[in-house]
C-alpha positions as YAML, in Angstrom:
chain: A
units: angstrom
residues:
- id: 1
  name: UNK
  ca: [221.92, -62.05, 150.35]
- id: 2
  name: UNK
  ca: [224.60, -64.12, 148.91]
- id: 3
  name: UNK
  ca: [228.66, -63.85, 149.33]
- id: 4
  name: UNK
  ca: [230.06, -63.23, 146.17]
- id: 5
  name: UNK
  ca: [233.70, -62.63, 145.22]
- id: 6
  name: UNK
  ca: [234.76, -62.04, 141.82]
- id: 7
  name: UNK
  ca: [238.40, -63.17, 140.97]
- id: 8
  name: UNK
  ca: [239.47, -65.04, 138.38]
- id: 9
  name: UNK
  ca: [238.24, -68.41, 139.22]
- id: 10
  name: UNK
  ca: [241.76, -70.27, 138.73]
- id: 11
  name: UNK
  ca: [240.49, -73.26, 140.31]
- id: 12
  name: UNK
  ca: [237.20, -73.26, 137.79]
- id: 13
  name: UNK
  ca: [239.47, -72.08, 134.59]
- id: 14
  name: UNK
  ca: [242.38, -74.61, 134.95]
- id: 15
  name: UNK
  ca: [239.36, -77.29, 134.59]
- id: 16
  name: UNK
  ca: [237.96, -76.46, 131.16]
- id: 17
  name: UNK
  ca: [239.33, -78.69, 129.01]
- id: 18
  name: UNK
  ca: [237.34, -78.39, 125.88]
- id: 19
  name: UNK
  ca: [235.94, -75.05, 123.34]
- id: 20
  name: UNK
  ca: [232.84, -75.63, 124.70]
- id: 21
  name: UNK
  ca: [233.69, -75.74, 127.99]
- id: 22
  name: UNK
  ca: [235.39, -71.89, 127.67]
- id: 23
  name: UNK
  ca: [232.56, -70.78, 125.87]
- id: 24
  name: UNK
  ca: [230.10, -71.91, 128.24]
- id: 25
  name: UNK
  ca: [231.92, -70.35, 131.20]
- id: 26
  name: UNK
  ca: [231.70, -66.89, 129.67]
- id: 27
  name: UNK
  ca: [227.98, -67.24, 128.49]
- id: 28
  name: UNK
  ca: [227.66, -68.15, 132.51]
- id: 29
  name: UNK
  ca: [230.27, -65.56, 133.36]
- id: 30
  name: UNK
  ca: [228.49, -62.62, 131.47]
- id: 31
  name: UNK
  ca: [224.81, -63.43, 132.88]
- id: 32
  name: UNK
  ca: [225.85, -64.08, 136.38]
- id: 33
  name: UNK
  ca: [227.97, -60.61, 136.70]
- id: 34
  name: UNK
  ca: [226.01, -58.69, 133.98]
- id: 35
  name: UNK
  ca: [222.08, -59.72, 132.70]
- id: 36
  name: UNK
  ca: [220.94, -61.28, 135.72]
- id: 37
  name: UNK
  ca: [221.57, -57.96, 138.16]
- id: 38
  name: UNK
  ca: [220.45, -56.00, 134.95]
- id: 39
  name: UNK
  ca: [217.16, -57.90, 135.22]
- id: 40
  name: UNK
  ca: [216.92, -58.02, 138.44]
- id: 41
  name: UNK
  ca: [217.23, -53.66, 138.65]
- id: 42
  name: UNK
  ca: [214.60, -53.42, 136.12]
- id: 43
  name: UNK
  ca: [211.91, -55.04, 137.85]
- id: 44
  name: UNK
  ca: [212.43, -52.95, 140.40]
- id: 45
  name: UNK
  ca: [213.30, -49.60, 138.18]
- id: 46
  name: UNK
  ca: [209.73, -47.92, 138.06]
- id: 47
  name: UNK
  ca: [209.02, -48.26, 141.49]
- id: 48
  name: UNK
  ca: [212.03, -46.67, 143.04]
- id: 49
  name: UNK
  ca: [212.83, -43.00, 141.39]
- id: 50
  name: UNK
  ca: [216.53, -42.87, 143.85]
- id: 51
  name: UNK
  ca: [217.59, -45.73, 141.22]
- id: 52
  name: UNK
  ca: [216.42, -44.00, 138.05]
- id: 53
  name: UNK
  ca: [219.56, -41.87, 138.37]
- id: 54
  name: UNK
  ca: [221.62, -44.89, 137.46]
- id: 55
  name: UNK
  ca: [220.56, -44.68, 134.01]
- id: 56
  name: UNK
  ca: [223.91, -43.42, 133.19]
- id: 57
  name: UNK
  ca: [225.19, -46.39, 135.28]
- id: 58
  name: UNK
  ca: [223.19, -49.14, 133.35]
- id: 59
  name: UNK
  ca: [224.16, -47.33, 130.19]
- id: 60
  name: UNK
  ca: [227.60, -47.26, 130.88]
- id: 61
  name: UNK
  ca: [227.58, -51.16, 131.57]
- id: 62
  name: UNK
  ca: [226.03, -51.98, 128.43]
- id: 63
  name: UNK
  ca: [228.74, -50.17, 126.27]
- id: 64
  name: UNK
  ca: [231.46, -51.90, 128.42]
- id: 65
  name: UNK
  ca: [229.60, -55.28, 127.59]
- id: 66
  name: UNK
  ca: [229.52, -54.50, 124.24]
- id: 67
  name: UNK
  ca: [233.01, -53.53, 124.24]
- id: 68
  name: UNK
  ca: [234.33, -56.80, 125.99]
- id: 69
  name: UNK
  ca: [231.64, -58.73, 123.53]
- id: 70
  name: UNK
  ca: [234.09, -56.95, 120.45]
- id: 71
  name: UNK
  ca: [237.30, -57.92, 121.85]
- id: 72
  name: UNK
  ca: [236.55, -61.51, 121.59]
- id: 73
  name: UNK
  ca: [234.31, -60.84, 117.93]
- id: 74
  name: UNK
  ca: [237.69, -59.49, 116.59]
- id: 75
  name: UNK
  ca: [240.96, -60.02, 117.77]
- id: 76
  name: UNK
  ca: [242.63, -57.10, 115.36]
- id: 77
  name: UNK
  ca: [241.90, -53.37, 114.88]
- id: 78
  name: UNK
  ca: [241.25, -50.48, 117.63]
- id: 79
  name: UNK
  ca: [238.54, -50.13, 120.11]
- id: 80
  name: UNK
  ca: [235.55, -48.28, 118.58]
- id: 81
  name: UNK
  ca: [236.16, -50.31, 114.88]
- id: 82
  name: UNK
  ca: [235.59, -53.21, 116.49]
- id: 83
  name: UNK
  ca: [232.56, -51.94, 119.04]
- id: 84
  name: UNK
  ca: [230.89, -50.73, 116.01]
- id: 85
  name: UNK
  ca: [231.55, -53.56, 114.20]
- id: 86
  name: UNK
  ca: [229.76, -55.54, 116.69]
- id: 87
  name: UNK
  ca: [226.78, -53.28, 116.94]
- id: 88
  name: UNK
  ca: [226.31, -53.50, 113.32]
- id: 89
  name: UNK
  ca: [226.74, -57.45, 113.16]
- id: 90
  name: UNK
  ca: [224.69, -58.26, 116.46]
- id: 91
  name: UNK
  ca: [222.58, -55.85, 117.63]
- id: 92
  name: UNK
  ca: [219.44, -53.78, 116.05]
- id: 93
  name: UNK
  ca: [219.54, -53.12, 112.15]
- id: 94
  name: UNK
  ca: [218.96, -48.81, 113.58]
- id: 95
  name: UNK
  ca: [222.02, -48.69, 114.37]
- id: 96
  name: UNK
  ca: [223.50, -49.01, 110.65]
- id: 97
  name: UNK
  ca: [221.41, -45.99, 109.75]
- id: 98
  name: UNK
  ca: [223.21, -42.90, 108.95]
- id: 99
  name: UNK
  ca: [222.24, -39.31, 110.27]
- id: 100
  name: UNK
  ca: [221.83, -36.60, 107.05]
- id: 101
  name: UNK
  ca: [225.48, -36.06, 107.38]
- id: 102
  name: UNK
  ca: [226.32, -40.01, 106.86]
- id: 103
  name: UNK
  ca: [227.19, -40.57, 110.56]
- id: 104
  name: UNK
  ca: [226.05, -43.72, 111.19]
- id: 105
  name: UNK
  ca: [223.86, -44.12, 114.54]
- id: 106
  name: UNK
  ca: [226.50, -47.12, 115.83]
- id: 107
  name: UNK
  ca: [229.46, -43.79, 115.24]
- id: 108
  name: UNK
  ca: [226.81, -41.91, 117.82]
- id: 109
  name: UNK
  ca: [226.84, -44.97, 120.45]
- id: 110
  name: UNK
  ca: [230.48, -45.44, 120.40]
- id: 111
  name: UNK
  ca: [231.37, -41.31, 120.59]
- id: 112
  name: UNK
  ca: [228.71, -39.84, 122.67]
- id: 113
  name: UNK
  ca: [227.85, -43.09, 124.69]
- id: 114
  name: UNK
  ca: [230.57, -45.32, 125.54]
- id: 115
  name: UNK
  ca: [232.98, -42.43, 125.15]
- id: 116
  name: UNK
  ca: [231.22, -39.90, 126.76]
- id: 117
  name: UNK
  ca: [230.66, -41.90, 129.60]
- id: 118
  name: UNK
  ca: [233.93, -43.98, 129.93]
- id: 119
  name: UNK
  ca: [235.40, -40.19, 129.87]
- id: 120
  name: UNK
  ca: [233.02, -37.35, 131.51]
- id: 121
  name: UNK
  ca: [230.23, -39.50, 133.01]
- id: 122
  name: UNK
  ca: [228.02, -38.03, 130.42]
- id: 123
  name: UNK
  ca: [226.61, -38.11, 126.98]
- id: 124
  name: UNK
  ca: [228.07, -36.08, 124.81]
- id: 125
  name: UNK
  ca: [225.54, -35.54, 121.73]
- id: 126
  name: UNK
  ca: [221.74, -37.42, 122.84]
- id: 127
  name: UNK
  ca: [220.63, -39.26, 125.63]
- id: 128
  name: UNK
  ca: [218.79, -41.70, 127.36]
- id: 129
  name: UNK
  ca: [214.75, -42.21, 126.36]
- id: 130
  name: UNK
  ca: [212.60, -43.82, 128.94]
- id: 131
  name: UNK
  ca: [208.72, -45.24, 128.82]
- id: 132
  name: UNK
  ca: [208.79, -44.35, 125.02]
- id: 133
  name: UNK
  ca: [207.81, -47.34, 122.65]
- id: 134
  name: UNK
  ca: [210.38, -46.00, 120.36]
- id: 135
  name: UNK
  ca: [213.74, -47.84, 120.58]
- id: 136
  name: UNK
  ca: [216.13, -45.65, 118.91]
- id: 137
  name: UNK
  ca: [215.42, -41.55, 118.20]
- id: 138
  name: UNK
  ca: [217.77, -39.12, 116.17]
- id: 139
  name: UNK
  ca: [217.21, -35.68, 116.49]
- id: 140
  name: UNK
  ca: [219.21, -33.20, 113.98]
- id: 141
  name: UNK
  ca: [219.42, -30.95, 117.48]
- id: 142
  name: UNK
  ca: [219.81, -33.56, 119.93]
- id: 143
  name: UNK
  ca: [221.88, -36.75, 118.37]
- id: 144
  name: UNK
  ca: [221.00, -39.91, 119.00]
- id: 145
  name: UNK
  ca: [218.60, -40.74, 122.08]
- id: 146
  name: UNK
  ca: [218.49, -44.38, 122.86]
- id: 147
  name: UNK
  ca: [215.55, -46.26, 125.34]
- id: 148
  name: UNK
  ca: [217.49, -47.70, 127.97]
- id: 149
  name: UNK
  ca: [215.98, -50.85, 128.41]
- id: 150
  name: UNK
  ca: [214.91, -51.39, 125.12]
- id: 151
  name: UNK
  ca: [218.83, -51.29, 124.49]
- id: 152
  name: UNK
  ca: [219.27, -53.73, 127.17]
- id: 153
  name: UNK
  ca: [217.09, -56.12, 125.49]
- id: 154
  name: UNK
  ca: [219.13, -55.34, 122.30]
- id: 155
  name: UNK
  ca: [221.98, -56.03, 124.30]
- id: 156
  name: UNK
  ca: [220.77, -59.61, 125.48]
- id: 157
  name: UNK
  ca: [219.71, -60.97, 122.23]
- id: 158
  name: UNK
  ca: [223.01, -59.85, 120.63]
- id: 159
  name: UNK
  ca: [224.86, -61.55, 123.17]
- id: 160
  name: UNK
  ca: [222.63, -64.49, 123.12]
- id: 161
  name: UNK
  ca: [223.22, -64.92, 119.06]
- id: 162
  name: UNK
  ca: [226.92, -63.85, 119.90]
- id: 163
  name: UNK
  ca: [227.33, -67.01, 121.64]
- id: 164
  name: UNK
  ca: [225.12, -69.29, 119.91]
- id: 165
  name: UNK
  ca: [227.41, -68.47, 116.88]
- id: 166
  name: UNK
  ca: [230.56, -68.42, 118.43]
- id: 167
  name: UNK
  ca: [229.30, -72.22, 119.24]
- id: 168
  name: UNK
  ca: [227.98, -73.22, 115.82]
- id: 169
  name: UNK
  ca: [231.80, -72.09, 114.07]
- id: 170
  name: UNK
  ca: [233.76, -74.56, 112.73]
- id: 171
  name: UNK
  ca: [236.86, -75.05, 114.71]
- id: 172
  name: UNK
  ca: [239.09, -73.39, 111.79]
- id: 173
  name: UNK
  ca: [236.79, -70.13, 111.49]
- id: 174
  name: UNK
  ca: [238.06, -66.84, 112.43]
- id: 175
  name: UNK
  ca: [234.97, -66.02, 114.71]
- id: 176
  name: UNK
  ca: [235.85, -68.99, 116.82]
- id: 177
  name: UNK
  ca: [239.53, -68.52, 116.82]
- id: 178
  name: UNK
  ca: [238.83, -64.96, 117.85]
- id: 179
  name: UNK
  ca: [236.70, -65.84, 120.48]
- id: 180
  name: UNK
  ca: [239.01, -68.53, 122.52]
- id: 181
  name: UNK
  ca: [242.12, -66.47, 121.69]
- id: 182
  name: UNK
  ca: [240.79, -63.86, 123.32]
- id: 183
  name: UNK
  ca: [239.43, -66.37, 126.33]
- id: 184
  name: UNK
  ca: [243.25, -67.74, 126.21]
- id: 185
  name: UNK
  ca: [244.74, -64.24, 126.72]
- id: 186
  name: UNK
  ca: [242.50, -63.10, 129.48]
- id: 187
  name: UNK
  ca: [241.91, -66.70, 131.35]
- id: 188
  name: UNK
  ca: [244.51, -69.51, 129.95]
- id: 189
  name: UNK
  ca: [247.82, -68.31, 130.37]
- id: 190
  name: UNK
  ca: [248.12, -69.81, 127.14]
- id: 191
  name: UNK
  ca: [246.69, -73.21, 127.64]
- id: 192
  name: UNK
  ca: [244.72, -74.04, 124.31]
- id: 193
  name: UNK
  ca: [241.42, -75.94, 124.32]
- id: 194
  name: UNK
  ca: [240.80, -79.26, 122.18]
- id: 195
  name: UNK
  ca: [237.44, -78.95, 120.21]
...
């Protein structure tokens, strides 16, 4: 097993010099502290049942990401606009589906998941679907049921294209403005990058 500390890597930070650089760093960042022990817990889900019961963990983790993920998408608006907003840009088209009522399914994820969780370490409305080959579920009764790795995977390729377009902006765009003003608030004590 490997030591690993997590601080804020001032040493690492005060080095990157360049956009690229910062955007790199996080794309690192993310899968070193996020993916990679995600993947690494799934290969190893099915055989152990004492893990299963972190569903609600891994769940949990994945709303956060996608929460961070919207912070540095948009800079401007409150918490769930812009976590929904996100969900609808980047991740599976099912979750811009409404319900009957005209709730859409990413309203669901931000309410009953991430808030439910952040909140009362539950779900408030749905749940968790495992070993289904069905990605996303509504049921008028239930709410929303989500597979949990199947989300993951969601989860991963929105990041992935996340980053990819954060890195094809132009420097003048609002995407990549967003993205290293955020970086510059949370990392640069207000050092900008050069392109």
């Amino acid at each position: 097993m490997r030591n690993v500390a997590f601080y804020r890597y001032s040493d690492v930070l005060s080095k990157l010099k360049t956009d690229g650089e910062k955007i790199s760093w996080i794309e690192g960042r993310v899968k070193q502290v996020l993916i990679d022990p995600l993947e690494e817990l799934r290969k190893v889900w099915q055989k152990n049942e004492e893990i299963q019961c972190l569903n609600l963990g891994v769940m949990t983790l994945l709303c956060c990401g996608i929460e961070a993920l919207s912070n540095f998408y948009l800079q401007k608006g409150e918490s769930g606009k812009k976590f929904k907003k996100f969900v609808e840009n980047y991740m599976n088209a099912e979750f811009r589906r409404k319900d009957p009522s005209g709730k859409k399914y990413s309203s669901f994820l931000w309410d009953d998941f991430r808030c439910g969780l952040a909140h009362g370490f539950s779900i408030e409305k749905g749940g968790i679907l495992e070993g289904t080959n069905r990605y996303v579920r509504f049921d008028d009764k239930k709410g929303l049921g989500i597979d949990l790795w199947l989300f993951f995977e969601d989860f991963n390729h929105a990041f992935t294209t996340f980053i990819n377009d954060v890195r094809k902006a132009s420097k003048d765009s609002i995407l990549r403005n967003s993205f290293l003003a955020r970086f510059d608030i949370l990392f640069g004590k207000g050092q900008k990058a050069t392109k």
